[in-house]
PyMOL Python script that loads the backbone (N, CA, C, O; Angstrom):
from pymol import cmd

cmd.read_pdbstr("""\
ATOM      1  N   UNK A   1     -38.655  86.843  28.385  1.00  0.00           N
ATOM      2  CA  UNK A   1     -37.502  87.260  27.615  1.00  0.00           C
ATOM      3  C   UNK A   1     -38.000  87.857  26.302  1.00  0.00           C
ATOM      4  O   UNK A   1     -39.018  87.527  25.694  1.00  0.00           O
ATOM      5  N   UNK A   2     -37.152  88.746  25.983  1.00  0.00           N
ATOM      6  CA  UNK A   2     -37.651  89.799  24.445  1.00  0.00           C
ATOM      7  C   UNK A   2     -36.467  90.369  24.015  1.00  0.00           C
ATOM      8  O   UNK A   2     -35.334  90.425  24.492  1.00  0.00           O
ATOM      9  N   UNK A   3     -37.115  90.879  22.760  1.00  0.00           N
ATOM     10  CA  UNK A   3     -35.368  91.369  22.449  1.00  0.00           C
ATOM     11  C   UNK A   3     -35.200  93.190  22.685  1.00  0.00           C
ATOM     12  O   UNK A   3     -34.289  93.935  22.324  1.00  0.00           O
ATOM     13  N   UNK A   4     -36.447  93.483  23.416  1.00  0.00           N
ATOM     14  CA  UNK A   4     -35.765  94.689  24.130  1.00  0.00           C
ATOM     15  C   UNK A   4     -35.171  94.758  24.845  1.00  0.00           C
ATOM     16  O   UNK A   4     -34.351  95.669  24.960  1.00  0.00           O
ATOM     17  N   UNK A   5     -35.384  93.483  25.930  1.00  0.00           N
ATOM     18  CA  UNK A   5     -34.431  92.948  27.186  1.00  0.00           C
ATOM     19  C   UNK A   5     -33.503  92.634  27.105  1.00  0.00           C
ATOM     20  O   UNK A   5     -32.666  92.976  27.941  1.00  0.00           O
ATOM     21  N   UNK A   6     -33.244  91.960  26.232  1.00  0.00           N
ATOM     22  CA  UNK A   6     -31.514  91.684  25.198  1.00  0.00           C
ATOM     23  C   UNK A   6     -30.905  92.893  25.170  1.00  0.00           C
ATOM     24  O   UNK A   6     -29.985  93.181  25.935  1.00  0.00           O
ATOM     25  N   UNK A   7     -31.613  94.072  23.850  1.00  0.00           N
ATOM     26  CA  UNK A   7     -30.620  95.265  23.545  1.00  0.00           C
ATOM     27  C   UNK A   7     -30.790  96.030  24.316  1.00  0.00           C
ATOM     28  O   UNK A   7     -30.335  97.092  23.891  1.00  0.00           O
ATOM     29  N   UNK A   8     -31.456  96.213  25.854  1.00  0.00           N
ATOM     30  CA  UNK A   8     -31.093  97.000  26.777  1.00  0.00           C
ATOM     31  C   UNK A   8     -30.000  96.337  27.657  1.00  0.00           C
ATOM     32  O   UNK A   8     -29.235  97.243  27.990  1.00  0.00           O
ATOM     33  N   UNK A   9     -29.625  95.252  28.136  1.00  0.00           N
ATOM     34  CA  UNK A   9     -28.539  94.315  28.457  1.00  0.00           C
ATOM     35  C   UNK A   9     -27.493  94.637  27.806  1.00  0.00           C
ATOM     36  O   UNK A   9     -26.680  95.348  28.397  1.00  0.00           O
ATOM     37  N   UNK A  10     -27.260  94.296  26.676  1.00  0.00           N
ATOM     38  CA  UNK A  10     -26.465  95.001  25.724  1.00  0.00           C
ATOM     39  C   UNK A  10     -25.857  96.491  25.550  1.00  0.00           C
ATOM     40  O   UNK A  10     -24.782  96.937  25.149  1.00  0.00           O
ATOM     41  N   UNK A  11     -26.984  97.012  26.014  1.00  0.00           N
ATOM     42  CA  UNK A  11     -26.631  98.572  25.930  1.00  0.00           C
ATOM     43  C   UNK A  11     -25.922  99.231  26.944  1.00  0.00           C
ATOM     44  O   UNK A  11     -25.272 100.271  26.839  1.00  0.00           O
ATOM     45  N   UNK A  12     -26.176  98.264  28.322  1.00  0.00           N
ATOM     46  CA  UNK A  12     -25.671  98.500  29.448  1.00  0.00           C
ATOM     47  C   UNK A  12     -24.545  97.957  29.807  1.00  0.00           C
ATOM     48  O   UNK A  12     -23.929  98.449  30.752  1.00  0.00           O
ATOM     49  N   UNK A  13     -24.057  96.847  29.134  1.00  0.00           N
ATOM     50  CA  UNK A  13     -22.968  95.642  28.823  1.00  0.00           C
ATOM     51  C   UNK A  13     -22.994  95.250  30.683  1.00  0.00           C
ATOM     52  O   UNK A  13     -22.436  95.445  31.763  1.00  0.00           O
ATOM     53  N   UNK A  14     -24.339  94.428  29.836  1.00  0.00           N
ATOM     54  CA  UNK A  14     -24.254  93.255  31.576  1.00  0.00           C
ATOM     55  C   UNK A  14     -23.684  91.931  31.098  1.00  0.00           C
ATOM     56  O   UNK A  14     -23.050  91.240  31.895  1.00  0.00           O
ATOM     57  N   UNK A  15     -23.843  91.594  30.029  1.00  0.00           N
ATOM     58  CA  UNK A  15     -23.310  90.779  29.879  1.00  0.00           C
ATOM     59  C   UNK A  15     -21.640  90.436  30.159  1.00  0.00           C
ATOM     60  O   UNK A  15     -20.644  91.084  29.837  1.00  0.00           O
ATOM     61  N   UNK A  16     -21.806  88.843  31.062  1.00  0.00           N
ATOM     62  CA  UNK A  16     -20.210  88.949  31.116  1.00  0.00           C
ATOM     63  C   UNK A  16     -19.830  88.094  30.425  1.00  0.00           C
ATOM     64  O   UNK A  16     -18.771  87.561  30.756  1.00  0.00           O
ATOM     65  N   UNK A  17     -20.421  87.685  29.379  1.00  0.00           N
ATOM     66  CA  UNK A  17     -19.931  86.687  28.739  1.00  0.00           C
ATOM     67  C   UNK A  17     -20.981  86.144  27.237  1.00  0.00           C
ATOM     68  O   UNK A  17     -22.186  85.902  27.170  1.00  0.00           O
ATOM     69  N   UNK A  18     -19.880  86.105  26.168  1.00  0.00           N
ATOM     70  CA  UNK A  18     -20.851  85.333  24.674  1.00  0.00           C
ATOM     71  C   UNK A  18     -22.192  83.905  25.424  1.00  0.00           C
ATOM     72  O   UNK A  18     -23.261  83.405  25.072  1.00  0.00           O
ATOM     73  N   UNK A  19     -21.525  83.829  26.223  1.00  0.00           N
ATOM     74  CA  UNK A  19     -22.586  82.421  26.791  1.00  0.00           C
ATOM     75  C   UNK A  19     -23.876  82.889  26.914  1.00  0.00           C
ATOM     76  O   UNK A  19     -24.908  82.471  26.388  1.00  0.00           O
ATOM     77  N   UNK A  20     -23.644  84.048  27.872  1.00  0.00           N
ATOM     78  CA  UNK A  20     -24.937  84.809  28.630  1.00  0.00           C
ATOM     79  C   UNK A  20     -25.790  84.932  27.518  1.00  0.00           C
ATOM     80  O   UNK A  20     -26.815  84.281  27.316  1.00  0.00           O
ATOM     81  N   UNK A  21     -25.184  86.017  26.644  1.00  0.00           N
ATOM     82  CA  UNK A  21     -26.122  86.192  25.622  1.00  0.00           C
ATOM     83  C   UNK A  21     -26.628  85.391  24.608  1.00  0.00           C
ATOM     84  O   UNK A  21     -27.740  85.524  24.096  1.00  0.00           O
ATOM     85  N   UNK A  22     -25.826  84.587  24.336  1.00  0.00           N
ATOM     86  CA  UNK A  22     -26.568  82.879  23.787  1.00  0.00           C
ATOM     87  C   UNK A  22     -27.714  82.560  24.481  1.00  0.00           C
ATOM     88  O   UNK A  22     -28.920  82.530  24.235  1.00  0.00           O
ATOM     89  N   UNK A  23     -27.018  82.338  25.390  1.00  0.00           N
ATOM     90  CA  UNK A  23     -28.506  82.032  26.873  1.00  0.00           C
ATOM     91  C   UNK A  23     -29.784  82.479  26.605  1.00  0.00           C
ATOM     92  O   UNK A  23     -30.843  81.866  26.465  1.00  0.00           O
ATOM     93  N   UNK A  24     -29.505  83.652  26.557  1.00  0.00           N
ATOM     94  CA  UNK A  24     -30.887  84.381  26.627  1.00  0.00           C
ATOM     95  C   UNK A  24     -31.274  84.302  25.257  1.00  0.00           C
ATOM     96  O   UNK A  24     -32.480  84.061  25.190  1.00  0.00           O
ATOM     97  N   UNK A  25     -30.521  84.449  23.686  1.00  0.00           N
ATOM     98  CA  UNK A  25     -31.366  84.598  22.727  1.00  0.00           C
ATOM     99  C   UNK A  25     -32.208  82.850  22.645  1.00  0.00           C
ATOM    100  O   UNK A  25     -33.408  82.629  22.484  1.00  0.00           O
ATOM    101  N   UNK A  26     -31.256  81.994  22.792  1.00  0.00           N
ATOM    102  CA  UNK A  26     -32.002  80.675  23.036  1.00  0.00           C
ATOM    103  C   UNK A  26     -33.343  80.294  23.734  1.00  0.00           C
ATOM    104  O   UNK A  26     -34.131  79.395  23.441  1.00  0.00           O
ATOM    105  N   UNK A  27     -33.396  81.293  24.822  1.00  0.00           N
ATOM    106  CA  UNK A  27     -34.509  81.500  26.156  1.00  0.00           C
ATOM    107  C   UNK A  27     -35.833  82.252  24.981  1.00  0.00           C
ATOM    108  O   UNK A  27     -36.922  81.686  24.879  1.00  0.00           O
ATOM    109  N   UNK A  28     -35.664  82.961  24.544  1.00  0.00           N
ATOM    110  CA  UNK A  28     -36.188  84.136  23.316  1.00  0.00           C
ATOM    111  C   UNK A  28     -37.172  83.267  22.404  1.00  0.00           C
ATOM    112  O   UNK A  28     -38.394  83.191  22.275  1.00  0.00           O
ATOM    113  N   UNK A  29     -36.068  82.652  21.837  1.00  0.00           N
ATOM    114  CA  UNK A  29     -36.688  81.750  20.586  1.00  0.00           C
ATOM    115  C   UNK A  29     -37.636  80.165  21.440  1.00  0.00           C
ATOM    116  O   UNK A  29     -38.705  79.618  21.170  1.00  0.00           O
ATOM    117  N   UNK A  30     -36.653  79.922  22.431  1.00  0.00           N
ATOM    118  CA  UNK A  30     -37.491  78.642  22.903  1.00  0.00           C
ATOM    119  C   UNK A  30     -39.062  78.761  23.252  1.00  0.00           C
ATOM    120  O   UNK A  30     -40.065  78.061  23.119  1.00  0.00           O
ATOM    121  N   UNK A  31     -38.557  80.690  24.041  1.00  0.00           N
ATOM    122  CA  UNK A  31     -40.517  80.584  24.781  1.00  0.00           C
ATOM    123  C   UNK A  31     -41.005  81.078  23.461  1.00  0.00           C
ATOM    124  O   UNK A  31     -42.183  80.728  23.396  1.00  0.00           O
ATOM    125  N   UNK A  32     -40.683  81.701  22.413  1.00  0.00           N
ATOM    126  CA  UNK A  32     -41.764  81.731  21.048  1.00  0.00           C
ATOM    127  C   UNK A  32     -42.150  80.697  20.655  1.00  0.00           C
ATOM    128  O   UNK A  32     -43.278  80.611  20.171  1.00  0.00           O
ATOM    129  N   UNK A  33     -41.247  79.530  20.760  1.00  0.00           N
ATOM    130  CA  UNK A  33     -41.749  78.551  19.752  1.00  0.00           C
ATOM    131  C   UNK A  33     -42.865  77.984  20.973  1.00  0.00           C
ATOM    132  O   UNK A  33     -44.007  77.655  20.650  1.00  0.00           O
ATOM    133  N   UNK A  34     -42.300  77.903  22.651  1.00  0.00           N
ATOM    134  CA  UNK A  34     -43.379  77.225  23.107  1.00  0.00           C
ATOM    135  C   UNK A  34     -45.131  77.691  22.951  1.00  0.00           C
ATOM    136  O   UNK A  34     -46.153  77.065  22.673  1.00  0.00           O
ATOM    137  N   UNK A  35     -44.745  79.482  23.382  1.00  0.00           N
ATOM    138  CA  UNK A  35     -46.060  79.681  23.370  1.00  0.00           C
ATOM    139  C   UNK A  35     -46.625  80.235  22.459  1.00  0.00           C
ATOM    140  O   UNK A  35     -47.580  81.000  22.597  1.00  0.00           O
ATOM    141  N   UNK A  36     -46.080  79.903  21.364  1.00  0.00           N
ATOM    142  CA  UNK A  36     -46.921  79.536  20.100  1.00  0.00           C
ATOM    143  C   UNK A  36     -46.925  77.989  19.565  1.00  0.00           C
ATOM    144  O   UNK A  36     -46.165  77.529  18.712  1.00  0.00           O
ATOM    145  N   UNK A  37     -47.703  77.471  20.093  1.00  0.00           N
ATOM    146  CA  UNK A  37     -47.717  76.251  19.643  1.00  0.00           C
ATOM    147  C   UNK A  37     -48.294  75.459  18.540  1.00  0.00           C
ATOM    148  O   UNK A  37     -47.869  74.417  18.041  1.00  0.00           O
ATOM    149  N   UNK A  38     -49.603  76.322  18.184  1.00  0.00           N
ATOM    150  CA  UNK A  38     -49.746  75.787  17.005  1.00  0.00           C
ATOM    151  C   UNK A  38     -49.005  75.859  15.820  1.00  0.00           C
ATOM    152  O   UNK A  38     -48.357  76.854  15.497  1.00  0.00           O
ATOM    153  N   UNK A  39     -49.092  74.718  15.092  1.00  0.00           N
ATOM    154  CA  UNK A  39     -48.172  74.515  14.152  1.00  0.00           C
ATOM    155  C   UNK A  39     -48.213  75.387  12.711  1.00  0.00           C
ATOM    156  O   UNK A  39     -47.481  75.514  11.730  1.00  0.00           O
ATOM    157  N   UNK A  40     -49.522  75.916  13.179  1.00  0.00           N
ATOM    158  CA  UNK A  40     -49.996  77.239  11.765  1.00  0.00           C
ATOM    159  C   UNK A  40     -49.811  78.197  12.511  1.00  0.00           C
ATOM    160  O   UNK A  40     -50.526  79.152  12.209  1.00  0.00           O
ATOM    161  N   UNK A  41     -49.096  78.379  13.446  1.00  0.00           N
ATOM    162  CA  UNK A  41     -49.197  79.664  13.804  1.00  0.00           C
ATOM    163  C   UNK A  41     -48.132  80.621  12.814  1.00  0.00           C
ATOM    164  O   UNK A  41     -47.037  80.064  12.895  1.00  0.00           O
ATOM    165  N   UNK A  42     -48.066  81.337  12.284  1.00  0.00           N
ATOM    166  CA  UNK A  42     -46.772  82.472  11.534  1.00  0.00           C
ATOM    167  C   UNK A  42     -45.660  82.864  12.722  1.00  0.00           C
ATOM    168  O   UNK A  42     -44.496  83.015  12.349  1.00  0.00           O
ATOM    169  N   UNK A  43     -45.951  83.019  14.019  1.00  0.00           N
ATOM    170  CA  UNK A  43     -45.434  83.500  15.258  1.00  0.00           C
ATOM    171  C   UNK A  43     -44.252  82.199  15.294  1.00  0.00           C
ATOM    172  O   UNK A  43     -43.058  82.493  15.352  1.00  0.00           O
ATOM    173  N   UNK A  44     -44.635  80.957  15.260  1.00  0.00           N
ATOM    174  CA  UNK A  44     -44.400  79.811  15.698  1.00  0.00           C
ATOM    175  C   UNK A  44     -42.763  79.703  14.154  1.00  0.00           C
ATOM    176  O   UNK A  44     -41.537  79.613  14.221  1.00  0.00           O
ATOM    177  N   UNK A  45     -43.675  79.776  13.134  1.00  0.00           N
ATOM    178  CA  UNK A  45     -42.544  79.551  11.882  1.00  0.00           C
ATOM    179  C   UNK A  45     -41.499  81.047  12.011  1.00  0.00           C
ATOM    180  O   UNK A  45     -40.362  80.724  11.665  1.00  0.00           O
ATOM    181  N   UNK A  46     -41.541  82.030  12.266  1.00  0.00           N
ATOM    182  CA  UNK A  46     -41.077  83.070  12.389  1.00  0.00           C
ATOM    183  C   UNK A  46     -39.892  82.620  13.525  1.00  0.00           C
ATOM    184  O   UNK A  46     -38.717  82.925  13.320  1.00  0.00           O
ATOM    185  N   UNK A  47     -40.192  82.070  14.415  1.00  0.00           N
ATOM    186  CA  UNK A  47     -39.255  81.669  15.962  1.00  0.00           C
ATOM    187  C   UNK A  47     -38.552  80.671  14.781  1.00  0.00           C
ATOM    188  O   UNK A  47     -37.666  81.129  14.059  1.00  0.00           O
ATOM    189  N   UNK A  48     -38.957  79.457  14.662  1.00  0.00           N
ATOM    190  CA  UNK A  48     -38.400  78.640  14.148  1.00  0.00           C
ATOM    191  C   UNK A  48     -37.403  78.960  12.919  1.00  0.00           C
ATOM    192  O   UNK A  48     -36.238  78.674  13.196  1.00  0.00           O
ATOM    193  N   UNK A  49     -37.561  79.396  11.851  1.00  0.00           N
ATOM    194  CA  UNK A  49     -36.769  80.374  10.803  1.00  0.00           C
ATOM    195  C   UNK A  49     -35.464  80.517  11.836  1.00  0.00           C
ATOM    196  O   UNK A  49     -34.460  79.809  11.918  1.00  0.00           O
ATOM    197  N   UNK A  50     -35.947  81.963  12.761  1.00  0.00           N
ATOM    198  CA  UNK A  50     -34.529  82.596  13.729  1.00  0.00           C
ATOM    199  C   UNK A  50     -34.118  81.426  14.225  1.00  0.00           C
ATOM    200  O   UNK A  50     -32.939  81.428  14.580  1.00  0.00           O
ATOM    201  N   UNK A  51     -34.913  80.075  14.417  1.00  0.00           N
ATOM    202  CA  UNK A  51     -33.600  79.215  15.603  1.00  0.00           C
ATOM    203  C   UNK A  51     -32.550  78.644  14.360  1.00  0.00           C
ATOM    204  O   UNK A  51     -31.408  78.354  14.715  1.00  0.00           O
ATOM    205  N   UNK A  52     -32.841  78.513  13.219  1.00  0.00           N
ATOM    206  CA  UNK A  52     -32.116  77.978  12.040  1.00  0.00           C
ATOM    207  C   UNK A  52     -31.106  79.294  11.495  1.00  0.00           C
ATOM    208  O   UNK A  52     -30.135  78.897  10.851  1.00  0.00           O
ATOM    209  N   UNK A  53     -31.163  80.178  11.594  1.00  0.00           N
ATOM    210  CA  UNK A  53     -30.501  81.011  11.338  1.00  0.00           C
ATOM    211  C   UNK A  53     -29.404  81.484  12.598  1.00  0.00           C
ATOM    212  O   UNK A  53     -28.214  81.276  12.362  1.00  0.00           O
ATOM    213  N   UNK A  54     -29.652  81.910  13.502  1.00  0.00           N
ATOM    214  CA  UNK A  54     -29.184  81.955  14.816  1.00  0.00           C
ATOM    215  C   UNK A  54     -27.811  81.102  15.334  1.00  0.00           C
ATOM    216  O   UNK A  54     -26.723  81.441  15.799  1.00  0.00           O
ATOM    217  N   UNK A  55     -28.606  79.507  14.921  1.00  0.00           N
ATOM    218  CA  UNK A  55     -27.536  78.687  15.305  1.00  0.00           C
ATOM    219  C   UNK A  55     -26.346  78.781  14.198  1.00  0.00           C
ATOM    220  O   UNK A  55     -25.193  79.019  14.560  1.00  0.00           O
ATOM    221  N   UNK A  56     -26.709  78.566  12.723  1.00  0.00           N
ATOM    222  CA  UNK A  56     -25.571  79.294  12.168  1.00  0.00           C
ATOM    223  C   UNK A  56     -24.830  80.072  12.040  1.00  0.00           C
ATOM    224  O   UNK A  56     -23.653  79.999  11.684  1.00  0.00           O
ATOM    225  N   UNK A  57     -25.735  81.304  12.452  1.00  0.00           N
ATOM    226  CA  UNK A  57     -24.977  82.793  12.993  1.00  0.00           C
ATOM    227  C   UNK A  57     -23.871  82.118  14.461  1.00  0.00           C
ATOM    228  O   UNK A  57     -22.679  81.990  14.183  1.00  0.00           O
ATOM    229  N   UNK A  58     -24.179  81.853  15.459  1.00  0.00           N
ATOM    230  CA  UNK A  58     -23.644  81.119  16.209  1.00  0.00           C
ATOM    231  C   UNK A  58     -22.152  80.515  16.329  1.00  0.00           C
ATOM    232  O   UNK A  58     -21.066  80.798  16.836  1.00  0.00           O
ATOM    233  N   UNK A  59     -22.787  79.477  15.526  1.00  0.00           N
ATOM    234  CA  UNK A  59     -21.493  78.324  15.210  1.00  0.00           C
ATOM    235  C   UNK A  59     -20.229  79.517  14.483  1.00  0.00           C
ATOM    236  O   UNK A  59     -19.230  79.886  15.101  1.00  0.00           O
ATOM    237  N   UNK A  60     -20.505  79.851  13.412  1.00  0.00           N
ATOM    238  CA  UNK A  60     -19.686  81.190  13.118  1.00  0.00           C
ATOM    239  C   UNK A  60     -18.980  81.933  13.936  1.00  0.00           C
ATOM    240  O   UNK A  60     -17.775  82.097  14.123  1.00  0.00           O
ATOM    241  N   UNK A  61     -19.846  82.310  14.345  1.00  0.00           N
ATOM    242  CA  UNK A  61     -19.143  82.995  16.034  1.00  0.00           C
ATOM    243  C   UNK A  61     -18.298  82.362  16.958  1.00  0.00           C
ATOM    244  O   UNK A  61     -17.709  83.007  17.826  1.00  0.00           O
ATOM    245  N   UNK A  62     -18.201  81.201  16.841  1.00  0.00           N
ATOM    246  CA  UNK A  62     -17.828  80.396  17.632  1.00  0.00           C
ATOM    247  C   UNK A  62     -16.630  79.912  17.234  1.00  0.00           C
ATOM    248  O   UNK A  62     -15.759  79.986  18.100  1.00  0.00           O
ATOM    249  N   UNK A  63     -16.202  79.284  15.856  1.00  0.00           N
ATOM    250  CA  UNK A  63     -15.787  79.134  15.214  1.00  0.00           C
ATOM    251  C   UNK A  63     -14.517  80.337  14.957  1.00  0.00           C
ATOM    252  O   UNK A  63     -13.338  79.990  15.019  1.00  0.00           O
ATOM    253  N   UNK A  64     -14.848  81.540  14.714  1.00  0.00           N
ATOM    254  CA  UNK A  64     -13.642  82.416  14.433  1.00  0.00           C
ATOM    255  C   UNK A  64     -13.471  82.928  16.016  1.00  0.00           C
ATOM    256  O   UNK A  64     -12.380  83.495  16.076  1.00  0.00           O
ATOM    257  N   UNK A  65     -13.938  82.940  16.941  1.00  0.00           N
ATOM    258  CA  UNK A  65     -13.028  83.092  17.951  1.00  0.00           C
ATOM    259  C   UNK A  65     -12.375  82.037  18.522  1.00  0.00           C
ATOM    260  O   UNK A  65     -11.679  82.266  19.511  1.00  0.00           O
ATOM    261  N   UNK A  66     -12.480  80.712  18.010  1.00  0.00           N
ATOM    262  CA  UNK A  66     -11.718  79.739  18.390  1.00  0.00           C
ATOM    263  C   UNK A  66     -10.863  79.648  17.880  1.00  0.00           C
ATOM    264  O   UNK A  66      -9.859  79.328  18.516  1.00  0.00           O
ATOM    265  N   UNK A  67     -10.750  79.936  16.070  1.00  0.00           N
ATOM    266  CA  UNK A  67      -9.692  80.481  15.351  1.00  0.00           C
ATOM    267  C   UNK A  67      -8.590  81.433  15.735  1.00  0.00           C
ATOM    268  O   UNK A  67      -7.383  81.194  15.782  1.00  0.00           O
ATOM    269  N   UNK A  68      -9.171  82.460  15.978  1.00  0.00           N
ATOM    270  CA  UNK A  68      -8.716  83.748  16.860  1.00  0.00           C
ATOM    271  C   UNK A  68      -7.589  83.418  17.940  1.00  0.00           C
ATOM    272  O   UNK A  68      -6.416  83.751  18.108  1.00  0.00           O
ATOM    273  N   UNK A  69      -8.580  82.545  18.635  1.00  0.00           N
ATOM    274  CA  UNK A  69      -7.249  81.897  20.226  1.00  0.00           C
ATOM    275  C   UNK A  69      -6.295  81.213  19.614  1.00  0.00           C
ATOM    276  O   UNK A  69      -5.152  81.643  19.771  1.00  0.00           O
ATOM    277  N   UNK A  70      -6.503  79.881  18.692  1.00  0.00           N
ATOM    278  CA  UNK A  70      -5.228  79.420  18.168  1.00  0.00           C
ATOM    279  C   UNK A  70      -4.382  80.518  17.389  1.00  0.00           C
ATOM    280  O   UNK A  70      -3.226  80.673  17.782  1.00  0.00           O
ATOM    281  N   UNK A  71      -4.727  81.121  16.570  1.00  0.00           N
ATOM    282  CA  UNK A  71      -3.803  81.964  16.556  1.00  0.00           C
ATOM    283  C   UNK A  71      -2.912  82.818  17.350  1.00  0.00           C
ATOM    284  O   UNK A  71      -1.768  83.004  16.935  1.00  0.00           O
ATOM    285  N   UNK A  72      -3.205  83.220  18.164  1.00  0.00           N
ATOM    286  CA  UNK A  72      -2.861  84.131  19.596  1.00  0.00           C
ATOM    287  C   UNK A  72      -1.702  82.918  20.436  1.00  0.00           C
ATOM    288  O   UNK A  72      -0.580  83.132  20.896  1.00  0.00           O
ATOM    289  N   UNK A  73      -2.392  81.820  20.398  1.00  0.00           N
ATOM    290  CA  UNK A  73      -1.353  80.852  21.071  1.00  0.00           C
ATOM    291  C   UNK A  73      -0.153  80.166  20.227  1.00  0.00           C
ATOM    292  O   UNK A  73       0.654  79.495  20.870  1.00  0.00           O
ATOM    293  N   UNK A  74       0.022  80.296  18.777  1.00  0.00           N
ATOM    294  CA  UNK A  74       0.828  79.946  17.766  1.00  0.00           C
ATOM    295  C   UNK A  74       1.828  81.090  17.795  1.00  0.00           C
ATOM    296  O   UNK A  74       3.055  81.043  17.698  1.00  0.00           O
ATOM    297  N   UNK A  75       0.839  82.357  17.987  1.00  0.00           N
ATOM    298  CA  UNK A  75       1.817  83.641  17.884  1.00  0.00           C
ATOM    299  C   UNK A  75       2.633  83.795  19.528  1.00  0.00           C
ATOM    300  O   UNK A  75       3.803  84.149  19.673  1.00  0.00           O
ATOM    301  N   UNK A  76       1.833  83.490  20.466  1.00  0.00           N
ATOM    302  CA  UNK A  76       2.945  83.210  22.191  1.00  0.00           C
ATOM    303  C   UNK A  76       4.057  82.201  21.427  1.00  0.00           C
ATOM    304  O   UNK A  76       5.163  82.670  21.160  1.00  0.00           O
ATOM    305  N   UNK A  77       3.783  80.990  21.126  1.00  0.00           N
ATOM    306  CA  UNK A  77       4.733  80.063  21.276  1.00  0.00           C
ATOM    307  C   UNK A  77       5.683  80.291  20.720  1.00  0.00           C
ATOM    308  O   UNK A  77       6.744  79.848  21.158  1.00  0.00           O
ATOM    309  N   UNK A  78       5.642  81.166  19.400  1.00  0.00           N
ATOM    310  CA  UNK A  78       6.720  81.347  18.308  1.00  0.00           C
ATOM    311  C   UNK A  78       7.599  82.595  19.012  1.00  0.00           C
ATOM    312  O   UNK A  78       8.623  82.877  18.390  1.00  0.00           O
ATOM    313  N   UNK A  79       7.404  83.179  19.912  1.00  0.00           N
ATOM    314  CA  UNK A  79       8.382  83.963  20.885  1.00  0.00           C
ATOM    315  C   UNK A  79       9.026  83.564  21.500  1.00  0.00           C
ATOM    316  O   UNK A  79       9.732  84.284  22.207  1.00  0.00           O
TER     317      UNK A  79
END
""", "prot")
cmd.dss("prot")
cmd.show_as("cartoon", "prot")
cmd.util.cbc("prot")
cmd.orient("prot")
């Protein structure tokens, strides 16, 4: 997994779903951090950095489209 493989996925919109692409950036960062394992590696803190950032980027994401639906279902009911 890489992130050319991502933004060509993307570019092609295979994705069928926010999951998928979670999936894979998770897949991304997991095999950096594995196969960089040493703990001095820059490769290794670089993965790690993006998984701390990512998941916040994330939760965000997650967060206003869950927002998003309650709204959408406040705005059905009130019809």
């Amino acid at each position: 997994m890489n992130l050319t493989y991502i933004q060509k996925k993307m570019e092609f919109m295979e994705y069928k779903s926010l999951q998928e692409f979670f999936d894979d950036v998770d897949l991304l960062i997991s095999n950096a951090i594995l196969y960089n394992s040493d703990a001095g590696n820059p490769y290794r803190h670089a993965a790690e950095e993006m998984k701390k950032r990512y998941t916040k980027i994330a939760k965000k994401v997650l967060q206003a489209i869950k927002e998003k639906q309650q709204q959408q279902q406040q705005a059905a009911f009130a019809k």
